[in-house]
C-alpha positions as CSV (number, residue, x, y, z in Angstrom):
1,X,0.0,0.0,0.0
2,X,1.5,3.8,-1.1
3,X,-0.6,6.7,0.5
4,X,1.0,10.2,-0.4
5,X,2.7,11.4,2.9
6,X,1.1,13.8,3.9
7,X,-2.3,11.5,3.7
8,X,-0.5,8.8,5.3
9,X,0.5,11.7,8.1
10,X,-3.0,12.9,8.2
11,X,-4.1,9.1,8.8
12,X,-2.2,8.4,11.1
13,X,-2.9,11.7,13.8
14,X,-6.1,10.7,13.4
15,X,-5.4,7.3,15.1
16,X,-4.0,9.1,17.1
17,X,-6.2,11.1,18.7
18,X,-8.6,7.5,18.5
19,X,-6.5,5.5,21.1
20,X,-4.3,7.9,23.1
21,X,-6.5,8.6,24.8
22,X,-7.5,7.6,28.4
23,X,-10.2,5.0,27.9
24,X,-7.0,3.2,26.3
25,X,-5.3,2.5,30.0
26,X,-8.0,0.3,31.1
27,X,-7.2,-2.6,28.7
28,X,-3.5,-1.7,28.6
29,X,-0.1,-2.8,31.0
30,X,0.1,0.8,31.8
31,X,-2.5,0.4,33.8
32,X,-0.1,-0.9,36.4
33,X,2.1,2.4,36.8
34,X,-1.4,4.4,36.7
35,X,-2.1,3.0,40.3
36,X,0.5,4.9,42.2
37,X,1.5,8.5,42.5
38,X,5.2,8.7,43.5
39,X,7.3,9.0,40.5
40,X,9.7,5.8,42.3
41,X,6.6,3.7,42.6
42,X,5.4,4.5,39.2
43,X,8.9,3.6,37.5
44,X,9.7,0.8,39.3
45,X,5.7,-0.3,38.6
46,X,5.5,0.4,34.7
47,X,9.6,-0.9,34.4
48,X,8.4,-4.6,35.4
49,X,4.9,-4.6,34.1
50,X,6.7,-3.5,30.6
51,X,9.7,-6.6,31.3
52,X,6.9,-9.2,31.1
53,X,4.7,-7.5,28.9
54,X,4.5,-9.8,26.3
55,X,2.2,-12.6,25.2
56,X,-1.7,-12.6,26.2
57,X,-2.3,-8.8,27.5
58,X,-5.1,-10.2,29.9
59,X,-2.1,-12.5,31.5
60,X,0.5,-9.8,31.4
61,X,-1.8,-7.6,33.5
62,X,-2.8,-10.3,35.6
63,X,0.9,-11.0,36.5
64,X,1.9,-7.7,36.6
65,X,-0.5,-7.2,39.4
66,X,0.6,-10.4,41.4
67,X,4.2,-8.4,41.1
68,X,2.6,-5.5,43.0
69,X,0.8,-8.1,45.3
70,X,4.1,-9.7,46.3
71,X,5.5,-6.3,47.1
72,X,2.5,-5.2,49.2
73,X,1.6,-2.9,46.6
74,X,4.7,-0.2,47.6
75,X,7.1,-1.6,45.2
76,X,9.8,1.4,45.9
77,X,9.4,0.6,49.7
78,X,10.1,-2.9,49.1
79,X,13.0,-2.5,46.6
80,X,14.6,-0.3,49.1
81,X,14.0,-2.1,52.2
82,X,12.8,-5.4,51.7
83,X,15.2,-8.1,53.6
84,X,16.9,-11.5,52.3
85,X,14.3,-13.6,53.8
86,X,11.5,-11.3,52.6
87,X,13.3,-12.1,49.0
88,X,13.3,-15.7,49.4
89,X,10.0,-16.2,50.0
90,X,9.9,-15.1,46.1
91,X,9.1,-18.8,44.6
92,X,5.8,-18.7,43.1
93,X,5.9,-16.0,40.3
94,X,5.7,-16.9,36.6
95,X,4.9,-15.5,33.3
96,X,6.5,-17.3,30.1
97,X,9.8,-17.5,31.0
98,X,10.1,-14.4,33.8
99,X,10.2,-16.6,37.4
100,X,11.1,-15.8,40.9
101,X,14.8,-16.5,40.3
102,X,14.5,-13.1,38.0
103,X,12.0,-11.2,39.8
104,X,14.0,-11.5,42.9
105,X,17.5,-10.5,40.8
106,X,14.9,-7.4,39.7
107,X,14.0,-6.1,43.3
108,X,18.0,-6.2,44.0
109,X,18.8,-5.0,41.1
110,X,16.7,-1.8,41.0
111,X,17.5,-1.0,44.7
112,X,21.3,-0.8,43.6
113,X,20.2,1.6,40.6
114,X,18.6,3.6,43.5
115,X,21.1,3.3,45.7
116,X,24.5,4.2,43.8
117,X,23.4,4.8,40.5
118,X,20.7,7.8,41.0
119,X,18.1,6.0,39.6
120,X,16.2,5.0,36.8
121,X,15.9,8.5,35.1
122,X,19.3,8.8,35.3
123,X,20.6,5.4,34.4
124,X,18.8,5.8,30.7
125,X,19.3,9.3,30.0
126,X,21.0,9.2,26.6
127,X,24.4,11.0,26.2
128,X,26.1,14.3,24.6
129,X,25.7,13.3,20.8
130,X,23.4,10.1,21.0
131,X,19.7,10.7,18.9
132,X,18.0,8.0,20.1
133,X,18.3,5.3,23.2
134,X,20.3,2.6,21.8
135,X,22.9,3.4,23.6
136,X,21.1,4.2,26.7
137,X,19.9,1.0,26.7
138,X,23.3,-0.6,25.8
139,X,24.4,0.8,29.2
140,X,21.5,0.6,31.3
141,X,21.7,-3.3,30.8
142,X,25.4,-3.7,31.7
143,X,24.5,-1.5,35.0
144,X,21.7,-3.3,35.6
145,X,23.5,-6.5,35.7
146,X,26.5,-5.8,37.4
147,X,25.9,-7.7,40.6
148,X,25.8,-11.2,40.4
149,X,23.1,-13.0,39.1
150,X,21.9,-15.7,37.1
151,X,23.3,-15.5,33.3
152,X,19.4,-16.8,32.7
153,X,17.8,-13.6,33.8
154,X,19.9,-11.8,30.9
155,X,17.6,-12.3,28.3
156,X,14.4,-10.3,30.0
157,X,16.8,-7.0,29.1
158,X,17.4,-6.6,25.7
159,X,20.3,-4.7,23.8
160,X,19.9,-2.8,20.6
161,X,23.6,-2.9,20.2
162,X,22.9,-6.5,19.5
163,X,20.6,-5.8,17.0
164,X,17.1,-6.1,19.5
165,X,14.0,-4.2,19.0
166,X,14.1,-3.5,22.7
167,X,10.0,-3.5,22.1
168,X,9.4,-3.5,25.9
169,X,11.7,-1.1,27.4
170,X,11.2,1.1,24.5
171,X,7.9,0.6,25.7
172,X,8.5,1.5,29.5
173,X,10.4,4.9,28.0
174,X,7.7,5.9,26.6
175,X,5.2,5.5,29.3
176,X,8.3,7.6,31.8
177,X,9.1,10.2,28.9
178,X,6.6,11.4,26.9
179,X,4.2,14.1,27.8
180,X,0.8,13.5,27.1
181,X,-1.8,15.4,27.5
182,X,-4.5,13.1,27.6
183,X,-3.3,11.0,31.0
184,X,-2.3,7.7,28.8
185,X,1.8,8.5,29.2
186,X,3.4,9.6,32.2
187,X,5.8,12.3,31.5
188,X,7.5,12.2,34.5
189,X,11.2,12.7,33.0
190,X,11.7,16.0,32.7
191,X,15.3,15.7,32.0
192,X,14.6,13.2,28.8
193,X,12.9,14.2,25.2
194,X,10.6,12.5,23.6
195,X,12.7,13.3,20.7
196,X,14.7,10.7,21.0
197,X,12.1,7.8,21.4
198,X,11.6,4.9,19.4
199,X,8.2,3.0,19.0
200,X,8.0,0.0,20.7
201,X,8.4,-2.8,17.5
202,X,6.1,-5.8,18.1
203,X,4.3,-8.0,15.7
204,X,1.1,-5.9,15.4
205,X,2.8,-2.5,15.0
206,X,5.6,-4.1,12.7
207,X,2.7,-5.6,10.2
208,X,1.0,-2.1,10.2
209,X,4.0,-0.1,9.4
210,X,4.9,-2.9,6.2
211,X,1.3,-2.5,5.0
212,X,1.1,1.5,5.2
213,X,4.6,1.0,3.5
214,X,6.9,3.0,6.4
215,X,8.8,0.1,7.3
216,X,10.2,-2.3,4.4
217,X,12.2,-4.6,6.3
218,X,11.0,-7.8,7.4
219,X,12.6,-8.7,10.8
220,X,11.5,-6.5,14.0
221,X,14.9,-5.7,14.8
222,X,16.7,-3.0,15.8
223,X,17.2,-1.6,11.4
224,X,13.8,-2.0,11.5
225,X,13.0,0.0,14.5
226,X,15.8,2.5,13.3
227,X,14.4,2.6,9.9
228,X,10.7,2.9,11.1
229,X,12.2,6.0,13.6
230,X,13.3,7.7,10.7
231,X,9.9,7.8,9.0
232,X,8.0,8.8,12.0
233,X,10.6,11.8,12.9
234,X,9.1,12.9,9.2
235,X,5.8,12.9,10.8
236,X,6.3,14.5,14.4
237,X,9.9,15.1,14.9
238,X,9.5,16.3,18.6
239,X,7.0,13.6,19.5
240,X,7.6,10.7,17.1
241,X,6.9,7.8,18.8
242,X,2.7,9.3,19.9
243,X,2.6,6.9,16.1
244,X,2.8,3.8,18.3
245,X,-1.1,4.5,19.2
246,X,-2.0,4.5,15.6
247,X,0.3,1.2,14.8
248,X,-1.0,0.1,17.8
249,X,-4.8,0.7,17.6
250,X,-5.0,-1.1,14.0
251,X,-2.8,-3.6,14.4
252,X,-4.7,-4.6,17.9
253,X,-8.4,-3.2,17.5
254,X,-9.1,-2.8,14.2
255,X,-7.1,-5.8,12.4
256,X,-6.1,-3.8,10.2
């Protein structure tokens, strides 16, 4: 399918302004974050509902909920002061291949990001020079995993250097970075630009984007995210990735 640009823009705002928009939350991970109110609570709440998000979206919100359960529902009170028998009692959690082994690497994980690393706003920020969060991400993973750990619990932590789509964490960025003014996306990270986003690649957004003829190549890899950036920064270069709605919304809802 060819549309003329500026129709395909035009399309596109207007799916848009169909899903971002709040009645989207309820069926949506980000529900999880949109329970709390301290910025803390809300990262470390959208970070792991985005690290399992994937699979059944019914399942992932389930589970992302039983996360919250487990950490009495104060998950920044629990990361920071939760004890080592408090941790083991961490062996019933599953989704796909997430279990307590990685939850539990997680909780101690993210405390030491809070601890001696300022955080998770400041552990992703992208660099002097960077344009997008490849590297970010590149660097928040070998942070996140510099305790010791499990080499298993690697793989819930993708790296774009390595080619990877990153489709959840680009996920959690945008739910932390970008500004919206309709109370879907957070905002909270001043000191970030939604400039530098990238829309979270998945199989629905991915088919979209190769039928409306942004995106030609066929893996949903990192040069396909890259590639797809650079047509949506054509669009909206200030707020490219408010596009994943529309890829989103017809890949999802409207099967398209």
């Amino acid at each position: 399918m060819v549309i003329p640009k500026k129709e395909l823009k035009n399309f596109l705002d207007l799916k848009v302004e169909t899903y971002n928009r709040s009645s989207f939350i309820a069926s949506d991970p980000i529900q999880i974050p949109h329970q709390f109110s301290t910025k803390e609570d809300v990262e470390i709440a959208g970070f792991l509902s985005a690290t399992i998000a994937w699979g059944n979206r019914t399942m992932i919100i389930r589970n992302s909920k039983k996360m919250m359960e487990i950490m009495d529902n104060s998950p920044f009170d629990f990361v920071m002061n939760h004890s080592n028998s408090e941790l083991k009692t961490i062996t019933n959690f599953v989704h796909r291949t997430f279990n307590s082994t990685d939850f539990q690497y997680f909780i101690k994980s993210l405390q030491n990001i809070y601890k001696h690393h300022k955080g998770m706003e400041s552990v992703l920020k992208p660099s002097i020079g960077d344009v997008n969060y490849q590297n970010s991400i590149a660097n928040f993973k070998q942070i996140f995993f510099e305790l010791s750990h499990e080499s298993r619990t690697e793989k819930h932590i993708s790296n774009p250097l390595k080619n990877s789509a990153a489709k959840r964490i680009h996920m959690f960025l945008r739910w932390m970075v970008r500004n919206d003014s309709t109370g879907v996306d957070f905002g909270l990270w001043k000191t970030h630009s939604p400039a530098f986003l990238s829309c979270p690649l998945d199989v629905h957004s991915g088919n979209v984007a190769r039928k409306l003829g942004i995106l030609t190549r066929k893996q949903n890899d990192w040069k396909a995210v890259y590639e797809l950036d650079t047509k949506l920064r054509a669009f909206d270069k200030n707020d490219p990735v408010k596009y994943d709605f529309a890829l989103f919304g017809l890949g999802v809802f409207e099967k398209f």
